[in-house]
N, C-alpha and C positions, 0 to 999 in steps of 0.2 A: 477899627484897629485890627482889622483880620490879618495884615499883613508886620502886626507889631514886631520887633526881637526882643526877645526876652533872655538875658544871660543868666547862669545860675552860679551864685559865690559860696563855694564852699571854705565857711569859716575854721582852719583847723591848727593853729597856729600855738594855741594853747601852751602852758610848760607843764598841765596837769600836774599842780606842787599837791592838793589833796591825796591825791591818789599815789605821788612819788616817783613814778613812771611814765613815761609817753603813751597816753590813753590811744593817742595815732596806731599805734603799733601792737595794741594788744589783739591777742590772737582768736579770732574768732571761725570756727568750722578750718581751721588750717591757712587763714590769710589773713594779713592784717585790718583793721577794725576799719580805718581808712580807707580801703581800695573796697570794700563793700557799698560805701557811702561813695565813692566817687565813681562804683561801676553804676547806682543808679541814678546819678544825676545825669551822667552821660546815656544811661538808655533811655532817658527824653527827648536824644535825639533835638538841643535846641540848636548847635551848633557851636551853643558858646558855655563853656564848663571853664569855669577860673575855681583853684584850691588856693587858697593861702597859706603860708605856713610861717613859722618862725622858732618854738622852738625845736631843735633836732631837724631844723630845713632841708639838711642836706638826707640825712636816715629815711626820713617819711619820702620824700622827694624820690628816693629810686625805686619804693617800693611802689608810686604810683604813676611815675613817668613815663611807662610803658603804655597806660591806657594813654593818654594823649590829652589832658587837660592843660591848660595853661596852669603856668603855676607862680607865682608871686610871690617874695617873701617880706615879710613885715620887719624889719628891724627894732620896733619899737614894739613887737607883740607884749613884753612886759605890761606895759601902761595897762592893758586889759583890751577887750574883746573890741572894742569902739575900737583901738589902730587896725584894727584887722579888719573890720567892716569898713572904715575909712582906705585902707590899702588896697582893697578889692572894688570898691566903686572907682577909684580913681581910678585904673589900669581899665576901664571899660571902653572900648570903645565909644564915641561920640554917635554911634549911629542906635545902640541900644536905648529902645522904651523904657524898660522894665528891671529889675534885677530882681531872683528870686535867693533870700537869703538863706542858707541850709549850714546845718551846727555840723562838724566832720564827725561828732562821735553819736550820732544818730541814723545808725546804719539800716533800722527798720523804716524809714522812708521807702515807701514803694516810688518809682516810676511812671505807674499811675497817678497817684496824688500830684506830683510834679507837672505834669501833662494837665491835669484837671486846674491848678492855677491859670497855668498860662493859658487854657480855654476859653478861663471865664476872663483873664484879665484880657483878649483878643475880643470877646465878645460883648465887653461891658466898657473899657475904658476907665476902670476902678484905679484910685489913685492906691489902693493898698486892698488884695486882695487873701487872707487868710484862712486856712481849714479849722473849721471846730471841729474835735473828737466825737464817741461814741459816751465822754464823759458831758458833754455839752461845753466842756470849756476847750480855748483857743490856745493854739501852740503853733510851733513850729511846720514845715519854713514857711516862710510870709514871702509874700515878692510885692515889692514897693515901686511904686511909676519914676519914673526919671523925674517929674514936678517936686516928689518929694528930697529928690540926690541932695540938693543944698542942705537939708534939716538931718539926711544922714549925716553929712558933714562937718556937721555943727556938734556931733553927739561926743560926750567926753566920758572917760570911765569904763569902769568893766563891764558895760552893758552894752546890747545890739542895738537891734531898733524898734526894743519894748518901749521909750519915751514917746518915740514919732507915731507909731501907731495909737498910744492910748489920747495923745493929741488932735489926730483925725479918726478917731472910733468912728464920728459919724460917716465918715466914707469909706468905710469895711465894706467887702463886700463877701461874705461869708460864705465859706462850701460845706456842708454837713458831710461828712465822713465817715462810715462803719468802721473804724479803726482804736485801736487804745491811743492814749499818749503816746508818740514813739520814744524811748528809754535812754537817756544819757547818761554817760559814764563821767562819776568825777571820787569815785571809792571804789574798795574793791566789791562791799556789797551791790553797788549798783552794775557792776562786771556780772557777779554771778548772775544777778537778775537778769540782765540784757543776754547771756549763753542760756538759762532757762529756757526764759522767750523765743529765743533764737532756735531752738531743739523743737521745740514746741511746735513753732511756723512751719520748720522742714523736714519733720518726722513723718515716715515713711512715703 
């Protein structure tokens, strides 16, 4: 699989009703929350960066259009997270392996961990390949093998592809990572928390 593709789908389509506002657009170090998250899926360097969006598509959309992702929008983002993960595997090309799935308001993903999926997913052939924290438990993004694209497919509700992975647990193939949980935003306390964090990472 050394010479797999691996596209990365950034899920960012949300209407964030919790929070009241477009968590896409909230401002972080001076740019919005979204073009953080989508500068480092793109400095993976896989060649294939698809955003989804849906709501406020056209808002978020200019502010990220510049870097050069593909970008998709969900019309049916309401339904929950599952049309948006179904709107971004669909629009994949036919020649992609692998898709790695990444939440758009999780802007502390490094570029490394992104790189280190698709290593192991080139070097192992793992039908679902996922990073556990520095807490021992498993989170976000996951990148899932094109074998499993139909059982994405199939997924209904506001959920990703938490079903399909706890379905093939046994063909995880797990990366230990020195990293916390990376921090998503759906309140405003979780806002503050993630610009803490955020200060924290990039103080002096």
């Amino acid at each position: 699989m050394s010479e797999a593709r691996v596209a990365i789908v950034v899920l960012a389509a949300g209407a964030s009703r919790r929070l009241g506002r477009p968590k896409q657009l909230l401002d972080l170090d001076g740019e919005p929350l979204i073009r953080h998250t989508v500068r480092n899926a793109l400095a993976a360097e896989t060649g294939n960066v698809l955003v989804v969006l849906g709501n406020e598509a056209e808002r978020i959309s200019s502010e990220i259009a510049l870097l050069g992702p593909e970008i998709v929008v969900n019309p049916d983002f309401a339904i929950g997270q599952s049309s948006s993960m179904i709107a971004g595997i669909r629009a994949l090309s036919p020649d992609i392996d692998a898709a790695i799935l990444m939440l758009g308001d999780q802007p502390t993903v490094p570029p490394e961990l992104i790189v280190a999926l698709i290593d192991r997913f080139r070097a192992t052939g793992a039908a679902i390949v996922q990073p556990h924290y520095n807490d021992g438990k498993p989170g976000n993004p996951v990148l899932i093998s094109r074998a499993l694209f139909p059982e994405l497919l199939a997924v209904t509700g506001d959920i990703g592809a938490r079903e399909v992975v706890r379905a093939h647990r046994a063909e995880v193939e797990r990366i230990d990572v020195d990293l916390p949980h990376p921090l998503d935003v759906d309140s405003d306390e979780d806002y503050q928390r993630l610009r803490d964090a955020w200060g924290m990472r990039h103080c002096g």
